[in-house]
N, C-alpha and C positions, 0 to 999 in steps of 0.2 A: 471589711477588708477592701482595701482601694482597687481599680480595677489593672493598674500595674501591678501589685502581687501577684493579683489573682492570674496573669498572663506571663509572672515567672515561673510559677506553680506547673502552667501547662508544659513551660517550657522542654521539661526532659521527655512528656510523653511526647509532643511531639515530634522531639529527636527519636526516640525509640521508634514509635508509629512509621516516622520514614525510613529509619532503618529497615522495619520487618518489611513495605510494601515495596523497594527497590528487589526482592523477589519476588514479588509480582508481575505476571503477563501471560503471554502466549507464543509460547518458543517458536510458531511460526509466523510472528510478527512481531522479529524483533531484529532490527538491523546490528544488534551486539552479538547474535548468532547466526552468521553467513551461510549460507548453503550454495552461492555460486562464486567464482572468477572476481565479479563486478564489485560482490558484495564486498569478498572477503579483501581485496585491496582498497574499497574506502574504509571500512574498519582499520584498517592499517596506519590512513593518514589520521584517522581520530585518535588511534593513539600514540602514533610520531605528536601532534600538536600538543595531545593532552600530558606525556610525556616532558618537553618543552616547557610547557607551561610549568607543571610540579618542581622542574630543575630550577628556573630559574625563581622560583618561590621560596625553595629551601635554600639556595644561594642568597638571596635576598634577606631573606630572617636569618642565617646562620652569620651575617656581616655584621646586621642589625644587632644580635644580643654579642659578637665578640665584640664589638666600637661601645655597648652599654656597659660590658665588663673591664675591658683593658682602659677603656679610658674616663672610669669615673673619676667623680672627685674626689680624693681622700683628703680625710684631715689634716690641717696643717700645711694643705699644698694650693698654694697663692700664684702656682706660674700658670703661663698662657699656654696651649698645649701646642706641637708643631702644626703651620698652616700648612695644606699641600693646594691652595687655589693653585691654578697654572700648571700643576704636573702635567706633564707631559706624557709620561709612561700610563698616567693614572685614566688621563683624555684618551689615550691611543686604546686603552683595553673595555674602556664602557662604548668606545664605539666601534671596534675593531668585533667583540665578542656576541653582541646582538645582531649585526650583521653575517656572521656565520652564520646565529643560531637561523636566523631568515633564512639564510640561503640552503639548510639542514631541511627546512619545512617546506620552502617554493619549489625548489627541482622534484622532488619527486609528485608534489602538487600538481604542478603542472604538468608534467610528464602524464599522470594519468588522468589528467581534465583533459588532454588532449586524446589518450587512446579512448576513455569511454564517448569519448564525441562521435568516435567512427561509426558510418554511416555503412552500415549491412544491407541495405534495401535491397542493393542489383548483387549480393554476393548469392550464388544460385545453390551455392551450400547450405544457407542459412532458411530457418523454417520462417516463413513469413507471413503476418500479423498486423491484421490492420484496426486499430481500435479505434472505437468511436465514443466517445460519452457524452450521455444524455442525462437530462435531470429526471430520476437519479438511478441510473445503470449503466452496465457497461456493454458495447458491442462488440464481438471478434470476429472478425472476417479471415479466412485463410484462402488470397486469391490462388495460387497457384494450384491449391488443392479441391478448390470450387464449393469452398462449404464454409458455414459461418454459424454463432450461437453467440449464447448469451452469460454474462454472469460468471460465468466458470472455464476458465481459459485452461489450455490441456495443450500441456505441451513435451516432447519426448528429451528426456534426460544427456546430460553431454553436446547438446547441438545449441548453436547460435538460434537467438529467438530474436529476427530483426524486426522490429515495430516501426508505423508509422502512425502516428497517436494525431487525431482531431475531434471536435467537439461541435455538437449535432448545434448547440446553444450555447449557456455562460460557458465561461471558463471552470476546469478542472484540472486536478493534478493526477497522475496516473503511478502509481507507488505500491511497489510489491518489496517490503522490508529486510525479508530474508535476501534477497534476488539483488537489488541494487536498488539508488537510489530514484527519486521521484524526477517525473518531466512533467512540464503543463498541456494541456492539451487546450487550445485555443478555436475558438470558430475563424475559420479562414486560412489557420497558417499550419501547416503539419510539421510536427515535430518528428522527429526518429530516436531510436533508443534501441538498446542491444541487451540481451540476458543472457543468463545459462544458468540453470539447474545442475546441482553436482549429484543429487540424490534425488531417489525415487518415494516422493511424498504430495503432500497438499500445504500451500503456502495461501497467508492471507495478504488479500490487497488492498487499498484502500483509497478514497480520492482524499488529498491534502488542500484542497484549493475549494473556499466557503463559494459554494454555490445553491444555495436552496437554502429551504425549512428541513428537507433530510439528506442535507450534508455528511452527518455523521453517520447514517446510515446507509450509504452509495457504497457496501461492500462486494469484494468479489472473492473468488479463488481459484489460484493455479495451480494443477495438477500435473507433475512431473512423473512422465511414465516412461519404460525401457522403449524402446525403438519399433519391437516387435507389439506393445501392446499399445500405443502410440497408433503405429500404421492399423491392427483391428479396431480401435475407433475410429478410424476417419471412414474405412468402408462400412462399419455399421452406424455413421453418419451418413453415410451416401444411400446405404439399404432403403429403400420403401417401407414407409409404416405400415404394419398389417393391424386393423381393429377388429376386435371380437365382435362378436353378435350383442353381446350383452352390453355392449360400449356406441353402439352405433347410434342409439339416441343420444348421447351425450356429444358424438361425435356433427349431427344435424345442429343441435344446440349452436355448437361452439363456432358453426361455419356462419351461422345468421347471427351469431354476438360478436364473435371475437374475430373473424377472420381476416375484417378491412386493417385491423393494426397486426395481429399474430402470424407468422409464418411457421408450417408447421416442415416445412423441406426443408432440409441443411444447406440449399444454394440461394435461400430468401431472404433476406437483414429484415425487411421491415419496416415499420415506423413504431415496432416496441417491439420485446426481445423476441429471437427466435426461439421457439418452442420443441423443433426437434434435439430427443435424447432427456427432455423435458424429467421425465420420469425418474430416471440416473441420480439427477441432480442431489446433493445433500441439503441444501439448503434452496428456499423460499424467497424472492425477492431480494438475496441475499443475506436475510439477517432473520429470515423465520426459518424454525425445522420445519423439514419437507416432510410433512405430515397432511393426510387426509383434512382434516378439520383446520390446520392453517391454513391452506388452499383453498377451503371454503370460506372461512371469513376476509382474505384476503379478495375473492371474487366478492364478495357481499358488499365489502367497504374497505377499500386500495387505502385510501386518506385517514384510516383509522390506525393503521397498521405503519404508514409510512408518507406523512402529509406532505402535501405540495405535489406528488407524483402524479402524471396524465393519466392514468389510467380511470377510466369512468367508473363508477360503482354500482353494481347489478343485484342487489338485494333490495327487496323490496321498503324493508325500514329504511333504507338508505337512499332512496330516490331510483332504484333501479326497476327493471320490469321483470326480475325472476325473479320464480320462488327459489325455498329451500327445495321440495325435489329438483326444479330443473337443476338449480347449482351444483348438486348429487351427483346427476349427470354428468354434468362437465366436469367434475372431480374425475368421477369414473373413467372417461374418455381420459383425460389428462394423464393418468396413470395409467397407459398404454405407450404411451408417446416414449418409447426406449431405443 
């Protein structure tokens, strides 16, 4: 069989196959299921354009097969059929009606390229969010509130989330799908961006701009919470860590390994993620479960788990100078950090 058959052969499954996986995903990360303001009026213009587009498709082939019908040839019929070059009525409607359909797509286009522009920074209503991206995670500062973390951005439902987005290194894109769309985050130049949350969930985020070996892996998530439980994390971000007795060696560990990059206070950024609340977290470097043992081989060997990242590797097969008990340890301690 030639290898053209054999590729008409595939043909239908792979119509079917994309049929079944276009229900595939993760409903919170998926810009076709809005959950804020931002979101849900670009959804709008995708389907104003997509809209547009189908109309003037079926207009176009509905022309196409009545001009193949009304004016075939039949037998016996030797005349020329009418020319209409030069119509004038004909000239006026092919460029009179594209022009609407433009102008049907640009106003409301631009109308809201210009409100999602608005710049929230100094509005003293709005919750404010300073993010930073690093290869590869993310940083959230909340100056007004004096506290900052990592990875998992937590923000209170119905209120303006006004961002100023920059980037600690390369370029990144800063994209929470449900929320609205993506901005780049640049070294030197700070961008702004504006959210809202309508509901009380967890959305995923992602960077859209190749920067690394774990590009695809530079995940985060934003946790939209009522107002009331919102404000009890930020004071049990501000609260002091208390360690147990049975944590304290873990806790020596991690101050003579991890202390010069990790902060473990909610007013410290760092030079890699902040740690307080550490424990809360669902997830691992963003994209491991927050599990005992991801935590440890994540401390044993960072580049195995997630290559190209700065973080050094302290297992001993892996060039580092802890064993498995001490890593045990700083597991232990690490899982106090709430």
């Amino acid at each position: 069989m030639s290898g053209m058959k054999k590729l008409w052969r595939l043909l239908p499954l792979i119509a079917v196959m994309t049929f079944l996986l276009t229900g595939c995903g993760d409903p919170t990360l998926s810009a076709l299921q809005p959950k804020g303001p931002v979101a849900s009026e670009q959804l709008y213009l995708m389907k104003l354009s997509l809209f547009i587009m189908v109309f003037v498709v079926i207009v176009v082939f509905a022309i196409y097969v009545y001009v193949l019908i009304r004016f075939r040839k039949k037998a016996g019929d030797d005349s020329i059929p009418k020319q209409v070059e030069g119509s004038h009525v004909l000239e006026i409607i092919w460029t009179v009606v594209p022009i609407l359909l433009l102008l049907v797509l640009a106003v409301p286009t631009v109308s809201y390229t210009f409100k999602h522009s608005t710049n929230y920074t100094k509005d003293k209503a709005a919750v404010h969010v300073k993010v930073t991206a690093h290869q590869f995670w993310w940083q959230f500062e909340y100056p007004d509130l004096g506290i900052a973390t990592a990875q998992e951005l937590v923000v209170p439902k119905d209120k303006i989330i006004a961002f100023e987005l920059v980037s600690a290194d390369v370029s990144h894109a800063f994209w929470v799908p449900s929320l609205g769309g993506k901005v780049d985050t640049n070294p030197g130049i700070t961008n702004t961006l504006y959210l809202q949350a309508d509901e009380i969930a967890t959305f995923q985020g992602r960077c859209t701009e190749l920067c690394g070996a774990s590009h695809a892996l530079m995940n985060f998530t934003v946790a939209s919470k009522s107002e009331a439980d919102f404000d009890a994390w930020v004071a049990k971000m501000k609260a002091p860590a208390t360690v147990p007795a049975t944590a304290q060696k873990g806790e020596e560990l991690f101050k003579e390994n991890c202390m010069s990059c990790h902060a473990v206070n909610a007013n410290g950024p760092g030079v890699a993620p902040n740690l307080k609340g550490f424990a809360d977290r669902d997830t691992l470097a963003g994209i491991l479960e927050h599990t005992p043992e991801n935590m440890a081989l994540w401390i044993k060997d960072p580049q195995d788990q997630k290559p190209g990242n700065k973080m050094p590797a302290f297992g001993k097969k892996a060039g580092g100078k802890l064993d498995d008990a001490q890593i045990k340890d700083i597991v232990s301690y690490l899982q106090t950090l709430k």
